[in-house]
C-alpha positions as CSV (number, residue, x, y, z in Angstrom):
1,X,-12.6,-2.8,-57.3
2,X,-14.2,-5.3,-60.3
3,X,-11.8,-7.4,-61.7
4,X,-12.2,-8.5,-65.4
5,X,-11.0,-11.4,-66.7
6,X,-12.0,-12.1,-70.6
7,X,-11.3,-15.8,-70.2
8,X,-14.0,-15.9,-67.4
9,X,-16.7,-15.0,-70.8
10,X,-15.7,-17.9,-72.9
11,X,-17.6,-20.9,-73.1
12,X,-16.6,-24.0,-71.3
13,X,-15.4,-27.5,-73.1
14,X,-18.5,-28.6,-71.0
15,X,-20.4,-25.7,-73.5
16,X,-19.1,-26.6,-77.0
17,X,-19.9,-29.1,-79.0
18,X,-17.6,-32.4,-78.9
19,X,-17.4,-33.5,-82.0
20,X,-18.4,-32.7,-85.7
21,X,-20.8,-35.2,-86.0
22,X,-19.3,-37.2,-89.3
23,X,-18.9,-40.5,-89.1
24,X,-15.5,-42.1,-90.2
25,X,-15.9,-44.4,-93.1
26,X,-13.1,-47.3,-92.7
27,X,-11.3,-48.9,-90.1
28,X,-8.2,-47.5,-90.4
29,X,-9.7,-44.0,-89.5
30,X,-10.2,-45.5,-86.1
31,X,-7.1,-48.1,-85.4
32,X,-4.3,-46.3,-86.6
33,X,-4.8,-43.3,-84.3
34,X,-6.1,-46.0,-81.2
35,X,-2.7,-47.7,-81.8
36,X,-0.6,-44.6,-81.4
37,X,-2.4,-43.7,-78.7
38,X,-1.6,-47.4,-77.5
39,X,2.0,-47.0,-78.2
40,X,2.6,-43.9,-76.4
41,X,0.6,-45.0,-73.1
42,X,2.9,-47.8,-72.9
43,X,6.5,-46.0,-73.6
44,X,5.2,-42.6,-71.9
45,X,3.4,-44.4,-68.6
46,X,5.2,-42.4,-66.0
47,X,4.3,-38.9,-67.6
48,X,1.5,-37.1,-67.2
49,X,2.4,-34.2,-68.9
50,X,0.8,-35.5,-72.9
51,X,-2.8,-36.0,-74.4
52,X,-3.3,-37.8,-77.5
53,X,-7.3,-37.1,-78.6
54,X,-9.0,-38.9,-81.4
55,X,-11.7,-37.3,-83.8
56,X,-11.7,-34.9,-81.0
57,X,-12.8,-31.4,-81.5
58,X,-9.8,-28.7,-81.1
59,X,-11.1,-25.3,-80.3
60,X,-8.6,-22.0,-80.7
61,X,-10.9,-19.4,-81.4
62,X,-14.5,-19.1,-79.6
63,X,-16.5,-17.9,-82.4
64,X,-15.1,-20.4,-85.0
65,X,-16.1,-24.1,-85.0
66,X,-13.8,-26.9,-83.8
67,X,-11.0,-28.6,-85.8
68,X,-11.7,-31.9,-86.0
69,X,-8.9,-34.3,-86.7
70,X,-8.2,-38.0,-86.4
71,X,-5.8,-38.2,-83.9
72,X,-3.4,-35.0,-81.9
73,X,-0.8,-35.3,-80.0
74,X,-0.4,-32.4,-77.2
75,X,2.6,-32.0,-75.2
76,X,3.1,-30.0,-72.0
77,X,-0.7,-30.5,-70.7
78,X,-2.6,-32.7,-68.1
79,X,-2.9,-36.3,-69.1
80,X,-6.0,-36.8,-67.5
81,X,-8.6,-34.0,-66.6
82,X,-11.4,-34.4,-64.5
83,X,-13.3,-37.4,-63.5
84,X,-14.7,-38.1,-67.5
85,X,-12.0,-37.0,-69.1
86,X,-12.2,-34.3,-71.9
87,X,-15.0,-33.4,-74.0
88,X,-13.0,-31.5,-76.6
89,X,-8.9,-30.1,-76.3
90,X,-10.1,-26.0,-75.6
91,X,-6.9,-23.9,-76.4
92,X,-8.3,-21.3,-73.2
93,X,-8.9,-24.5,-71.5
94,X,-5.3,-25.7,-71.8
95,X,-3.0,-22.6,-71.1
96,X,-3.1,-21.4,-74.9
97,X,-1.0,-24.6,-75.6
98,X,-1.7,-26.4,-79.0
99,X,-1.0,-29.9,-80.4
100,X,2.3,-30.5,-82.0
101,X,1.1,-33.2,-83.7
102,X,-1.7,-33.6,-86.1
103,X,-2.6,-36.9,-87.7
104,X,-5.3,-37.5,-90.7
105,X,-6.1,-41.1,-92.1
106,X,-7.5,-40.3,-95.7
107,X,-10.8,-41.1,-96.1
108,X,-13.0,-42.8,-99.0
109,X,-14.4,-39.3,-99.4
110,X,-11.7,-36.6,-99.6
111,X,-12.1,-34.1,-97.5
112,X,-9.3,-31.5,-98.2
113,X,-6.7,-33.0,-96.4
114,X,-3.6,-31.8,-98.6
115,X,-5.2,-28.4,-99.1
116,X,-7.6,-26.9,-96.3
117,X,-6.6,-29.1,-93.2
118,X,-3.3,-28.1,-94.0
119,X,-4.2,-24.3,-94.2
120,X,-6.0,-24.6,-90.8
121,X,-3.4,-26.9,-89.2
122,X,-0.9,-24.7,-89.9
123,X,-2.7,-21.5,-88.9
124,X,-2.8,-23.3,-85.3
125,X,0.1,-23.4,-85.1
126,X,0.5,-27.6,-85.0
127,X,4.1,-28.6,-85.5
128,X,3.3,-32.0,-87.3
129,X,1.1,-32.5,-89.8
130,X,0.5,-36.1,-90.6
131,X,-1.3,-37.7,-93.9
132,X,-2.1,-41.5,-93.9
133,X,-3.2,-42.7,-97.4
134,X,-4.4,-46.1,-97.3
135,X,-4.6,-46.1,-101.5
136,X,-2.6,-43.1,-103.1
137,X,-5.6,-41.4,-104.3
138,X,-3.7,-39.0,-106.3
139,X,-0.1,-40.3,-108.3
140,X,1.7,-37.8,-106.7
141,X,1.4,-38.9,-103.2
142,X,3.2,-41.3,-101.0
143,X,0.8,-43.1,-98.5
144,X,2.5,-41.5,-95.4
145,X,3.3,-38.0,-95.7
146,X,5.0,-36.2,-93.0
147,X,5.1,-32.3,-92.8
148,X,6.7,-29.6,-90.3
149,X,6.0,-26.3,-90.0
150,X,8.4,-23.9,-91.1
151,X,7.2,-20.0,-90.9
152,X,4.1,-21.0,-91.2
153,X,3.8,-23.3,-94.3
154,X,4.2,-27.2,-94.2
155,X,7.2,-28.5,-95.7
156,X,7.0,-32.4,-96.3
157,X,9.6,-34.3,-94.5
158,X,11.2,-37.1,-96.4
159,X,9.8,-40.5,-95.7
160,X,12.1,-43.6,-96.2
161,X,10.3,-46.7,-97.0
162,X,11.0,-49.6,-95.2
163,X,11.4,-53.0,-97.9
């Protein structure tokens, strides 16, 4: 008897692409996510069970291209996998299991964080949806935004500054 399994047909993390090829255009798009993910090697050292990627490609779907954001946070999967670590975070890969936690540092040139990111963020299913603006591009924004996913749209959390 031939056994079919539709997971055995998708392409591999090793397969895909591993990133989306755009290079970051300040600082901050690279230290702020490499200090979270300092911060929670150091208070989460004992668990394995947590990945934190950076401008790492997320795949959910295989015939749509990666999401690409600064830094995720997923819960509930393998630390470390494999002797070179991941390539990309493959939902197929990874039990179906998405991040909870989605983090983008605006950049110099907008690129459709408060509207499409959201949109695709959302439609993954990510818990979190973080905006860091280092300069509030727009007047109505805050610098740090905070959003959680309620039946499927983002509703910003309130943010208390700290004086």
């Amino acid at each position: 008897m031939f056994n079919y399994n539709p997971l055995d047909c998708l392409p591999s993390s090793a397969e895909l692409p591993n990133s989306d090829n755009t290079p970051v255009d300040n600082e901050l798009q690279i230290l702020i996510p490499n200090l979270l993910l300092a911060i929670l090697a150091s208070i989460w050292q004992n668990r394995d069970d947590w990945f934190f990627g950076i401008n790492m490609g997320v795949y959910h779907t295989p015939s749509i291209g990666a999401i690409v954001p600064d830094g995720f946070l997923s819960l509930g999967v393998e630390r470390f996998v494999g002797e070179n670590g991941r390539s990309s975070y493959v939902l197929w890969e990874e039990e179906g299991i998405p991040p909870i936690l989605a983090l983008e540092v605006v950049s110099q040139t907008y690129n459709g964080e408060y509207e499409q990111k959201k949109i695709d963020y959302a439609e993954l299913g990510i818990l979190y949806y973080v905006i860091y603006a280092q300069t509030r591009l727009r007047r109505k924004r805050q610098r740090l935004e905070v959003y959680r996913l309620v039946e499927g749209k983002y509703s910003r959390l309130r943010v208390y500054r700290v004086h």
